[in-house]
N, C-alpha and C positions, 0 to 999 in steps of 0.2 A: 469546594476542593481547592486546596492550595498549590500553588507554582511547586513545590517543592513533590507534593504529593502526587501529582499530573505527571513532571519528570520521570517519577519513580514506577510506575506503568509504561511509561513511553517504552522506559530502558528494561522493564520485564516485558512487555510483549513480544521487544525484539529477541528476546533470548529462551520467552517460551508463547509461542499466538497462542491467542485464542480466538472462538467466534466461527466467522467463516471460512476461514486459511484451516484453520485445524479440522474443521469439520471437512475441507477437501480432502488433507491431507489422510484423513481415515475413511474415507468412502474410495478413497485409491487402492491403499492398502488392503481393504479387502476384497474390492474388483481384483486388483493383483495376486492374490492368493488364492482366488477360485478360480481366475483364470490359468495361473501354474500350476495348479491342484489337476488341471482336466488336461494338460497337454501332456503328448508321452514322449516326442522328441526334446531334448534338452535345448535343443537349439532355437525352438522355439519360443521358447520360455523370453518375460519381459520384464522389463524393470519396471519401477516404480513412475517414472517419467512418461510412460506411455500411455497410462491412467490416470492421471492429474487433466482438470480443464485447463484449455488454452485458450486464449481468445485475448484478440487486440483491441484494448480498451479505448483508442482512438478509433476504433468502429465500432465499436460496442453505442455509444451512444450520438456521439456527434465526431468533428474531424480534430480538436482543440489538443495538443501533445500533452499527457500526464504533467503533472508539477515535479519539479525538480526535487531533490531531495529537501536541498537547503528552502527551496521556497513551501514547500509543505509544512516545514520547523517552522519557517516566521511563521506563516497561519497559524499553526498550533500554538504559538506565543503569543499572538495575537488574540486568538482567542479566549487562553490563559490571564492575560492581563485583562480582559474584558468583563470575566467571571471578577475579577479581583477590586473592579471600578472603576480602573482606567480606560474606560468605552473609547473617550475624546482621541486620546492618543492611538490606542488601538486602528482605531479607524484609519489616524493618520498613516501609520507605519505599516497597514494596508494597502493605501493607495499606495504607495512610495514604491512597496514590493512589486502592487502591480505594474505598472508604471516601468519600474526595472526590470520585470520578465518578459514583457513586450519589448523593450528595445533589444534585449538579446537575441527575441525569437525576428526581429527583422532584419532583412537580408542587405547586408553592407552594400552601397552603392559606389 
């Protein structure tokens, strides 16, 4: 897959998911439809946000804070250039990121 082709998923997923976000996104939907189907006050009634999972992915598996936006993009570029041959470097501008997510996430003295 090329860098050009990779981008071009990136920038459609974000503008239509797929996979598992979607597949929530439709098991909400129709939780929320059979649930407003069977209530008879109005007031009861719930949106969509009420039927979506929630759950905090720093507890979900360990305590480590989600990747940043921007640091999630270097991975994926990182990656991208890795498929492409540039392992050497890759690696480097890996460590570098990490390196730089850690001093951010540490607490100024």
């Amino acid at each position: 897959m090329s860098w050009l082709q990779f981008v071009e998923w990136v920038v459609f997923y974000t503008l239509e998911p797929f996979g598992e976000v979607r597949a929530d996104l439709r098991s909400a939907q129709v939780s929320m439809t059979v649930y407003n189907s069977q209530t008879v006050r109005r007031q009861d009634r719930k949106d969509l946000d009420a039927f979506l999972f929630k759950f905090d992915a720093t507890k979900a598996r360990n305590t480590k804070a989600p990747l940043t936006d921007a640091a999630t993009w270097t991975s994926m570029k990182g990656w991208a250039k890795a498929q492409a041959g540039g392992v050497a470097e890759s690696l480097e501008a890996a460590r570098k990121e990490k390196r730089a997510v850690r001093k951010r996430r540490t607490p100024s003295e």
